[in-house]
N, CA, C and O atoms as a printed pandas DataFrame, in Angstrom:
     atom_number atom_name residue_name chain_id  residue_number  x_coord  y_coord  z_coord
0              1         N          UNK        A               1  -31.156   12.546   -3.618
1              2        CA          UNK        A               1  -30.058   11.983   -4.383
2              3         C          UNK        A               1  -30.354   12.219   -5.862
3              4         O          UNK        A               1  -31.237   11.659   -6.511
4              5         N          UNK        A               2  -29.672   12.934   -6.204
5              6        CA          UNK        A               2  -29.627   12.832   -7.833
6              7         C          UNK        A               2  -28.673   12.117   -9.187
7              8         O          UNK        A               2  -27.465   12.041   -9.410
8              9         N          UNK        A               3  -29.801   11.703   -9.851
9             10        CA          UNK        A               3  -28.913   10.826  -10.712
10            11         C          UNK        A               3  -28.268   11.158  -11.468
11            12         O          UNK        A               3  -29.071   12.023  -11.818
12            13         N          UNK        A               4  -27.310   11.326  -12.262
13            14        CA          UNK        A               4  -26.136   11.812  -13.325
14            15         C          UNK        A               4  -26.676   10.574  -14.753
15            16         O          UNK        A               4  -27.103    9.451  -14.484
16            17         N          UNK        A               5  -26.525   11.122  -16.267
17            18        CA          UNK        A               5  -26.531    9.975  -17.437
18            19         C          UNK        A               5  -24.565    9.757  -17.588
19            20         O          UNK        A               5  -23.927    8.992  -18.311
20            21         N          UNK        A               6  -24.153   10.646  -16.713
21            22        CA          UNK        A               6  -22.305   10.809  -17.215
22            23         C          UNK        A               6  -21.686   10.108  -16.479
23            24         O          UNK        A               6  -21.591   10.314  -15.269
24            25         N          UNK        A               7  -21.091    9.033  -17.176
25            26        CA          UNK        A               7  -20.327    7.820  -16.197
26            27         C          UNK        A               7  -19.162    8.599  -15.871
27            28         O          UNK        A               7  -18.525    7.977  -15.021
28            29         N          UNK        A               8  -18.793    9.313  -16.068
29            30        CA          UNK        A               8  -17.246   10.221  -15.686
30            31         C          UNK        A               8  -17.475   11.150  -14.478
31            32         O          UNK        A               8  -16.589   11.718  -13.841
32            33         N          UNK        A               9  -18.618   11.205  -14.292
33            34        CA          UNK        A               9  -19.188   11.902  -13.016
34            35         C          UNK        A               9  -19.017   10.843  -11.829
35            36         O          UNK        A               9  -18.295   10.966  -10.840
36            37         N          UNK        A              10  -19.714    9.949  -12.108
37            38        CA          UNK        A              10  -20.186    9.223  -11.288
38            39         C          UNK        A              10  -18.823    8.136  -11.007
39            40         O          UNK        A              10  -18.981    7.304  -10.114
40            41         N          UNK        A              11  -17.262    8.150  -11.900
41            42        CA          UNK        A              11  -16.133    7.853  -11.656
42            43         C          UNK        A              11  -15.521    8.666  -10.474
43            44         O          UNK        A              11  -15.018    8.392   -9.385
44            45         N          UNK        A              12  -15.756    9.638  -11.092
45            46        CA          UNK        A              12  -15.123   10.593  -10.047
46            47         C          UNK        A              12  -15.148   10.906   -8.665
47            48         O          UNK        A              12  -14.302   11.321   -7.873
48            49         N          UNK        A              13  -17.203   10.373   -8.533
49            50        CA          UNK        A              13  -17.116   10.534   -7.123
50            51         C          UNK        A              13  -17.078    9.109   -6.182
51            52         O          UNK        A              13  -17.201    8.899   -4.976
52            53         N          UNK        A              14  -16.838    8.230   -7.392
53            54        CA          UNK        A              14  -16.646    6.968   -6.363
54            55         C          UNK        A              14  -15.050    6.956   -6.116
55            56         O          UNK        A              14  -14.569    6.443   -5.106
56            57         N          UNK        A              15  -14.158    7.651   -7.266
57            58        CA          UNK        A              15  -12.652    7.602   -7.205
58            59         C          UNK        A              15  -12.567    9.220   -5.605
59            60         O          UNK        A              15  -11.562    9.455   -4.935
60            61         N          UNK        A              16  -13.361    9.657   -5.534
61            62        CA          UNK        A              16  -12.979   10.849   -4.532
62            63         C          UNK        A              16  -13.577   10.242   -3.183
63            64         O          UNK        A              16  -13.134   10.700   -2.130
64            65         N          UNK        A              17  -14.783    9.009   -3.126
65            66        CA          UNK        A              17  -15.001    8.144   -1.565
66            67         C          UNK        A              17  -13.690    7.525   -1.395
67            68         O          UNK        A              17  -13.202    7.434   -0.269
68            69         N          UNK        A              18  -12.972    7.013   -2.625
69            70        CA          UNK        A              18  -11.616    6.061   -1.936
70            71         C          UNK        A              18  -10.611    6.637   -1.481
71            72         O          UNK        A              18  -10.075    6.198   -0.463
72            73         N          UNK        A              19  -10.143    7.717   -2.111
73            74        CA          UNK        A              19   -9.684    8.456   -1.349
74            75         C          UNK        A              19  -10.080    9.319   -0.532
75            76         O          UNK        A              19   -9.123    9.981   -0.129
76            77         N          UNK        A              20  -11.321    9.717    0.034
77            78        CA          UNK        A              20  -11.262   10.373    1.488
78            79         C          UNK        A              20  -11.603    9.071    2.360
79            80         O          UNK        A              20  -12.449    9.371    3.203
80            81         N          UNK        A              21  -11.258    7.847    2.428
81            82        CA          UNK        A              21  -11.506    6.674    2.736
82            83         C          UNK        A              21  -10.348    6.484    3.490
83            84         O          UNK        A              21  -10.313    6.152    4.675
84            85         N          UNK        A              22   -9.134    6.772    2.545
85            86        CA          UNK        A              22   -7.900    6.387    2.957
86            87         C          UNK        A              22   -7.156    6.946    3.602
87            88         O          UNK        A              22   -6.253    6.447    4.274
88            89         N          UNK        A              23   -7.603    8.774    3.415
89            90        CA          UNK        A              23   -7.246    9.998    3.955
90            91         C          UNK        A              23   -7.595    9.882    5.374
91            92         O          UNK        A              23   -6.913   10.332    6.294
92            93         N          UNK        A              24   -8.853    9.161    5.506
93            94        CA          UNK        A              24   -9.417    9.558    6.953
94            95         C          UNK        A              24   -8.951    8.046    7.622
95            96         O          UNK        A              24   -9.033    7.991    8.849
96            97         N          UNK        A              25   -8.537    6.993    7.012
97            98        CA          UNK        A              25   -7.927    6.024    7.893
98            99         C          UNK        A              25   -6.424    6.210    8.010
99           100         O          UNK        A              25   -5.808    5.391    8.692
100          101         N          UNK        A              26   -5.800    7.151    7.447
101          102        CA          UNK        A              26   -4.170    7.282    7.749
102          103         C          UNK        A              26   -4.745    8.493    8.730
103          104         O          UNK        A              26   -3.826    8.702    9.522
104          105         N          UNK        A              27   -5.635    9.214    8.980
105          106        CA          UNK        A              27   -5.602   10.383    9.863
106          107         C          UNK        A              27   -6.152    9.888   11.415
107          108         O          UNK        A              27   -6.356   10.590   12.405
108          109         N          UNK        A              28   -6.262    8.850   11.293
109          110        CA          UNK        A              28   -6.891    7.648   12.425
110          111         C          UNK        A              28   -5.968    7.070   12.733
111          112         O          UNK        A              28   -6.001    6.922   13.955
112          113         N          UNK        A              29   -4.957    6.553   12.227
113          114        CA          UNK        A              29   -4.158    5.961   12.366
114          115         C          UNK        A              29   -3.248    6.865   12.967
115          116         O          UNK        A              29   -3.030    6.752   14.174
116          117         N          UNK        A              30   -2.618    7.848   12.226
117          118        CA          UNK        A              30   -1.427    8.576   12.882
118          119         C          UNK        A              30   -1.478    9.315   14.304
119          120         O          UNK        A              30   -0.635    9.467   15.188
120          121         N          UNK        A              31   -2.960    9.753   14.143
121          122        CA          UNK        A              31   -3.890   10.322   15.316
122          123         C          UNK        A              31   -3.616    9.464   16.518
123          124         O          UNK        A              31   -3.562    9.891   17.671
124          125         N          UNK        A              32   -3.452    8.239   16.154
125          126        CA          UNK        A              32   -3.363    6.851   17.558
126          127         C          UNK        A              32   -2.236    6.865   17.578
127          128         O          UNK        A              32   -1.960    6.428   18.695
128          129         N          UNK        A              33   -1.190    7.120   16.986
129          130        CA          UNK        A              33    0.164    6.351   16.876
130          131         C          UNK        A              33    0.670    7.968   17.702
131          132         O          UNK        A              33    1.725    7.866   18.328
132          133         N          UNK        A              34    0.040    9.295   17.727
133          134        CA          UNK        A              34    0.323   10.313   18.347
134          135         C          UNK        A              34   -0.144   10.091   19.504
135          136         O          UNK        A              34    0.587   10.456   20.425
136          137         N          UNK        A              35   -1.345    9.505   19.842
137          138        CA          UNK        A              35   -1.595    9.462   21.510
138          139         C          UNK        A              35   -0.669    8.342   22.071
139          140         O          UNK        A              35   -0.290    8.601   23.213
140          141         N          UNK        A              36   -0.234    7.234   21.596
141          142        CA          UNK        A              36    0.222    6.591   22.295
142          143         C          UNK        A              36    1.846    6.887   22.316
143          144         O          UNK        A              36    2.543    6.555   23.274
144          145         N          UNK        A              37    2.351    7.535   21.175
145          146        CA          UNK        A              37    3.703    8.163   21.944
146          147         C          UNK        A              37    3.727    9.426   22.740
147          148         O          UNK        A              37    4.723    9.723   23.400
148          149         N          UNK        A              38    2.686   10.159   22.700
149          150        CA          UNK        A              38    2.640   11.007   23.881
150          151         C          UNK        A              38    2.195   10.422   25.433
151          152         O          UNK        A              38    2.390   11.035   26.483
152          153         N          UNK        A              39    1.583    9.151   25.312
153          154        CA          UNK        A              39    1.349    8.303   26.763
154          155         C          UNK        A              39    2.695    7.477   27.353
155          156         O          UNK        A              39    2.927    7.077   28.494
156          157         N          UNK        A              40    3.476    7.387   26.134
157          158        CA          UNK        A              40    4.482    6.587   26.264
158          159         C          UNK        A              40    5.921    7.259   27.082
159          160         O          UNK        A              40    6.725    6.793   27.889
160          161         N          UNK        A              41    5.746    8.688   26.353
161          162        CA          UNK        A              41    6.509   10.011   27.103
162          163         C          UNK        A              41    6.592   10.527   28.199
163          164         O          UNK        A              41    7.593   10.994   28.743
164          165         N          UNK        A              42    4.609   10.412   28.900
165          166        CA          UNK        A              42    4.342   11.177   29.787
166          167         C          UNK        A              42    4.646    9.537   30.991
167          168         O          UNK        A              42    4.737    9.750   32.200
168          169         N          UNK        A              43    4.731    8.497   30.614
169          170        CA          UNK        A              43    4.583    7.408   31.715
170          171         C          UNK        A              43    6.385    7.551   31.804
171          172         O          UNK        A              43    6.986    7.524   32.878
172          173         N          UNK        A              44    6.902    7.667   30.774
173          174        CA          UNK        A              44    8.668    7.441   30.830
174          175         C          UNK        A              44    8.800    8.568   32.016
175          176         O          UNK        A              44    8.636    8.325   33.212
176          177         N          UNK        A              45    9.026    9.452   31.628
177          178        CA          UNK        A              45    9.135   10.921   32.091
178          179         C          UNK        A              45    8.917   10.786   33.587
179          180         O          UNK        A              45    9.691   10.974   34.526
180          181         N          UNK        A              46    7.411   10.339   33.541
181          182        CA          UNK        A              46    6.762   10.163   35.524
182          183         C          UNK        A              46    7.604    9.563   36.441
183          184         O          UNK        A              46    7.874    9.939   37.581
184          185         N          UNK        A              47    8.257    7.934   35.423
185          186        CA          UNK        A              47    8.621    6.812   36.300
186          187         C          UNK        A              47    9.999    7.300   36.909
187          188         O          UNK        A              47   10.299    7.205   38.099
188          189         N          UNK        A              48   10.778    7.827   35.925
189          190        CA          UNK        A              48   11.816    8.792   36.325
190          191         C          UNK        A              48   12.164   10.077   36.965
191          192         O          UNK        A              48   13.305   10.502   37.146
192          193         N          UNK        A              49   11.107   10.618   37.270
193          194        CA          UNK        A              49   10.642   11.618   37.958
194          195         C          UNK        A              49   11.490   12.881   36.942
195          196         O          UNK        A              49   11.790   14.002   37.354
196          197         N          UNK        A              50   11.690   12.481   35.903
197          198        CA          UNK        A              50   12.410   14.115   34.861
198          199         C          UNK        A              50   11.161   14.676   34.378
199          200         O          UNK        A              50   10.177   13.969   34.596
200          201         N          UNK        A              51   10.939   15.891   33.712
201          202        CA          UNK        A              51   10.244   16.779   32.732
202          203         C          UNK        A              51   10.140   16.161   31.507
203          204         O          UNK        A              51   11.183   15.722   31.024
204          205         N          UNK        A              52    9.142   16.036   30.918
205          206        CA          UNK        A              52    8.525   15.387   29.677
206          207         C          UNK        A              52    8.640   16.342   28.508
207          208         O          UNK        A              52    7.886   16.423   27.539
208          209         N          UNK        A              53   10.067   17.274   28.864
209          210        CA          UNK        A              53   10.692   18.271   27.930
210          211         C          UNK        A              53   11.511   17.576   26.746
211          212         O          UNK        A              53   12.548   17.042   27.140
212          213         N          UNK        A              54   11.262   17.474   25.400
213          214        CA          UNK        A              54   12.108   16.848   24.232
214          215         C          UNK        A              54   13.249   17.014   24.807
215          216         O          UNK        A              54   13.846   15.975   25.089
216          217         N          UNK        A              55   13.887   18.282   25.149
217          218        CA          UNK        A              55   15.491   17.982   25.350
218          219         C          UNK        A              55   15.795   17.255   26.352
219          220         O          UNK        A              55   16.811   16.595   26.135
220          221         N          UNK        A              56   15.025   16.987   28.059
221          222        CA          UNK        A              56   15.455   16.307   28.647
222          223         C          UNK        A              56   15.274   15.155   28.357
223          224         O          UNK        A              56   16.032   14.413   28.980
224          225         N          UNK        A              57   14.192   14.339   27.268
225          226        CA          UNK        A              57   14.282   13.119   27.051
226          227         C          UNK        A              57   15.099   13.103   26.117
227          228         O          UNK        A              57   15.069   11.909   25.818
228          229         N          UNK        A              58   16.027   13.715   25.233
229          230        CA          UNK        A              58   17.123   13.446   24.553
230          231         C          UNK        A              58   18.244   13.173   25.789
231          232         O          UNK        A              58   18.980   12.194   25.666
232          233         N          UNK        A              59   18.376   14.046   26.993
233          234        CA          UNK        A              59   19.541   14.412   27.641
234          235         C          UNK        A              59   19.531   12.646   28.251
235          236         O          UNK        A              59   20.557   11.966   28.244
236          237         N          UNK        A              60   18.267   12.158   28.714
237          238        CA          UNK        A              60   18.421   11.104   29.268
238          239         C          UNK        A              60   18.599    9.812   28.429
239          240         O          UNK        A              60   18.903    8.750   28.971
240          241         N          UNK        A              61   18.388    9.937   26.995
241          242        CA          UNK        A              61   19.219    9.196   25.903
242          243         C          UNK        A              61   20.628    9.259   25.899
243          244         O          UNK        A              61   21.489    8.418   26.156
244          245         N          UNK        A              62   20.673   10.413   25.560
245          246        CA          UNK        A              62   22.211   10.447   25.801
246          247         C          UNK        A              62   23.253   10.277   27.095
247          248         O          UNK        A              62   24.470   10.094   27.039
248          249         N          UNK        A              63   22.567   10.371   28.053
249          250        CA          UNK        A              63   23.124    9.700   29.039
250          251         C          UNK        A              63   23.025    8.120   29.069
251          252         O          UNK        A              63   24.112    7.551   29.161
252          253         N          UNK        A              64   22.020    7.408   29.014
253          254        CA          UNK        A              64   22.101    5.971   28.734
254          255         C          UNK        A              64   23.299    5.540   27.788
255          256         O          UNK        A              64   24.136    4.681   28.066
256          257         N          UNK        A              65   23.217    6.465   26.343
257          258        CA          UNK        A              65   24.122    6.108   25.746
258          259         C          UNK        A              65   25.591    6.320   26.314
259          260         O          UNK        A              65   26.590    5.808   25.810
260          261         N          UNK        A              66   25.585    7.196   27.501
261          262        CA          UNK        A              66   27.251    7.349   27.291
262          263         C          UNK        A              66   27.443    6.247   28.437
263          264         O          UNK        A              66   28.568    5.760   28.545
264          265         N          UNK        A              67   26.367    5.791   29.354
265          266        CA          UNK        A              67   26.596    4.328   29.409
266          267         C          UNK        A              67   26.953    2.805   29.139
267          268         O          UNK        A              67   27.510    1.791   29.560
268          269         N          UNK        A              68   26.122    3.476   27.991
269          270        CA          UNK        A              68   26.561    1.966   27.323
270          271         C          UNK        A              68   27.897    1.787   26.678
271          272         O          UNK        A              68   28.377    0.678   26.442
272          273         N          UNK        A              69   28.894    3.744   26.207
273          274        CA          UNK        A              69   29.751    3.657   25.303
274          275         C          UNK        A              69   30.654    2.892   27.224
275          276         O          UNK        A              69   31.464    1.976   27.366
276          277         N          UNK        A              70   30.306    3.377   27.789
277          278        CA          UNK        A              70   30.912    3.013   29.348
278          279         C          UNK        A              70   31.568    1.661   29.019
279          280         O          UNK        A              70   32.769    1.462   28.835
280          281         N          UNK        A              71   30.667    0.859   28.982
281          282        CA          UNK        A              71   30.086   -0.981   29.141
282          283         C          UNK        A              71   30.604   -1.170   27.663
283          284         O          UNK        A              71   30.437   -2.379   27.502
284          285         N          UNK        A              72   31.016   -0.788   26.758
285          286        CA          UNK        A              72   31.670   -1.336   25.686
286          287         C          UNK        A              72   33.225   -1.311   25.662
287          288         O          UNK        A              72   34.020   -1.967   24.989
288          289         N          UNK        A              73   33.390   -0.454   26.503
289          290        CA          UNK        A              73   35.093    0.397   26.865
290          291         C          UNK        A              73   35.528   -0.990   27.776
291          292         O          UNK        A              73   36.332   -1.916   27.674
292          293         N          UNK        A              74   34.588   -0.577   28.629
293          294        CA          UNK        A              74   34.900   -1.841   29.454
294          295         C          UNK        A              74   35.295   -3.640   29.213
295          296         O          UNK        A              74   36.100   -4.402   29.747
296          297         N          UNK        A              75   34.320   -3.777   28.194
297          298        CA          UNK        A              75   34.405   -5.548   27.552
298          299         C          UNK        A              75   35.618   -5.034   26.677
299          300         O          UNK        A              75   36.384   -5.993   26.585
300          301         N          UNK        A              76   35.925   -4.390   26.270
301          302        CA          UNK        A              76   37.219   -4.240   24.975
302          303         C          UNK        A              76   38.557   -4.495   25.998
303          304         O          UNK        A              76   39.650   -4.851   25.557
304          305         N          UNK        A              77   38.276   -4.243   27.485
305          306        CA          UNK        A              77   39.097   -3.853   28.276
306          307         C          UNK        A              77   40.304   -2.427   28.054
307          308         O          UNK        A              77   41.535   -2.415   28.044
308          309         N          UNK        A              78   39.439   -1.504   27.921
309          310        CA          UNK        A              78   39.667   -0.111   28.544
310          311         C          UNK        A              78   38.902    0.413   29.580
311          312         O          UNK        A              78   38.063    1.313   29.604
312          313         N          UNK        A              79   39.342   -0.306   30.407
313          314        CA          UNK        A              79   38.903   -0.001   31.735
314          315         C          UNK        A              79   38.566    1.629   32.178
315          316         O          UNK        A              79   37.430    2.072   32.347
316          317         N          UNK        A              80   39.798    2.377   32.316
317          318        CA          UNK        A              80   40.204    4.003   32.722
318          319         C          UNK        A              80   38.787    4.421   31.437
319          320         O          UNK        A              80   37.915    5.250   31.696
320          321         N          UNK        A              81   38.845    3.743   30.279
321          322        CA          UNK        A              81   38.146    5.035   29.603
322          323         C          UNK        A              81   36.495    4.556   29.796
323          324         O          UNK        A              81   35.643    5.444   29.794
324          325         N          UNK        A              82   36.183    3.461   29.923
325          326        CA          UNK        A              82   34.701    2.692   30.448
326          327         C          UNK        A              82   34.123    3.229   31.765
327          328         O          UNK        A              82   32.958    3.564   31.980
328          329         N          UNK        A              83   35.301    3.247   32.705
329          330        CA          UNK        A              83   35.056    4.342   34.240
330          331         C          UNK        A              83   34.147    5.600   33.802
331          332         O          UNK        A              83   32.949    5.849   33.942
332          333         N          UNK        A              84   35.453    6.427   33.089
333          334        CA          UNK        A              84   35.169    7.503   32.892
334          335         C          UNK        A              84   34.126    7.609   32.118
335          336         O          UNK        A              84   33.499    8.556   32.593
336          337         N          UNK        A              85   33.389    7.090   30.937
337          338        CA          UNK        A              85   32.040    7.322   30.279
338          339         C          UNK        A              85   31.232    6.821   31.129
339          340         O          UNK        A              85   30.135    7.354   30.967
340          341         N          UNK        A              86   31.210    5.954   32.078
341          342        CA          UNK        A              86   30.194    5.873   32.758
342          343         C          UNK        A              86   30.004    6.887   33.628
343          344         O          UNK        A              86   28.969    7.549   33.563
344          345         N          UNK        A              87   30.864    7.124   34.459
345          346        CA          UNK        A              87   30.747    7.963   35.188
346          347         C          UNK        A              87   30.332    9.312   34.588
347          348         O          UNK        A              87   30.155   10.170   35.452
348          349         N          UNK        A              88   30.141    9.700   33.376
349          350        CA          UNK        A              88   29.779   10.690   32.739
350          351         C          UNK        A              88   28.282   10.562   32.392
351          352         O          UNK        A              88   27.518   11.526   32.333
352          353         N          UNK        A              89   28.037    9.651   32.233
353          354        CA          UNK        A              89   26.555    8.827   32.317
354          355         C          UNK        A              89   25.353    9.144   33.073
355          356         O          UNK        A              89   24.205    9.476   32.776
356          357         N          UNK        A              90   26.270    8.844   34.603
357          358        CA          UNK        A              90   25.835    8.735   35.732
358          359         C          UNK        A              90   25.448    9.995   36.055
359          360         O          UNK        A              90   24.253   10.257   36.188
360          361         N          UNK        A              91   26.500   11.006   36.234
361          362        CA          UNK        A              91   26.310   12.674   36.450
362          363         C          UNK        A              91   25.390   12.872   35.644
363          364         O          UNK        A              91   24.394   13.044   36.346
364          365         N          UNK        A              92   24.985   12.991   34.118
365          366        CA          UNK        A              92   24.407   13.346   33.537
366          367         C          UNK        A              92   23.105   12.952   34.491
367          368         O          UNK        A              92   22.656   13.697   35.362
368          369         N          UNK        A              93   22.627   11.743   34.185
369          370        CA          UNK        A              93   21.295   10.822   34.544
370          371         C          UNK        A              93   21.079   11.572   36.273
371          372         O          UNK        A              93   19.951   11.778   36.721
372          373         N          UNK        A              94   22.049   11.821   36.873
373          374        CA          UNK        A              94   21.880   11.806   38.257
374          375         C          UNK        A              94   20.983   13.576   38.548
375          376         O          UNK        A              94   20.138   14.059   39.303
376          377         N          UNK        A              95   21.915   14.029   37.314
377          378        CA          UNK        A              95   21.615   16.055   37.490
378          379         C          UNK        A              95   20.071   16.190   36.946
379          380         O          UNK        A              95   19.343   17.181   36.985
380          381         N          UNK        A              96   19.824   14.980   36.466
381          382        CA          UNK        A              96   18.218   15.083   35.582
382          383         C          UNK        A              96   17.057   14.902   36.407
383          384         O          UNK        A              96   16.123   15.701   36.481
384          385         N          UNK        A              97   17.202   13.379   37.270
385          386        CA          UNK        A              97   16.234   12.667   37.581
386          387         C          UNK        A              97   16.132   13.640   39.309
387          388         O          UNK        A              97   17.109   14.230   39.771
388          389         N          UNK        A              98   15.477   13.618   39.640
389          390        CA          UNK        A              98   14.721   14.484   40.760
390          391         C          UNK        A              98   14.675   13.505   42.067
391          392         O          UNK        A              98   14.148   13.892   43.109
């Protein structure tokens, strides 16, 4: 270990520990927050028996959603058009899941 007489040295490398301090706890952090939405994907995906493909987990969003636009048609009482988004729902969700 060598000593420095230059306090601007010795700023610098305590100001360059805090930041690779912080660098390496956001790279820890995001690092976890990546395994657990990729565990979160691969358990969704399984339980449903679809492909753990981005677009089919969009396709099966968007099928939920055209469920739910279903179930909102419905309480407004538009019945004919609540049928029909669900039933659009359903096909979707039905052509996916295995």
């Amino acid at each position: 270990m060598t000593t420095t007489s230059n306090p601007f040295e010795w700023l610098g490398a305590a100001l360059g520990t805090v930041i690779r301090v912080i660098i390496d706890s956001l790279m820890w952090l995001f690092d976890m927050i990546t395994g657990a939405s990729a565990a979160f994907i691969n358990g969704f995906s399984r339980a449903l028996g679809v492909d753990s493909g981005i677009l089919t987990i969009a396709a099966v969003i968007l099928g939920l959603f055209l469920i739910y636009l279903g179930v909102q048609r419905m309480l407004r009482k538009r019945f004919v058009a609540g049928v029909i988004w669900i039933l659009l729902g359903l096909w979707l969700l039905s052509a996916l899941i295995r």
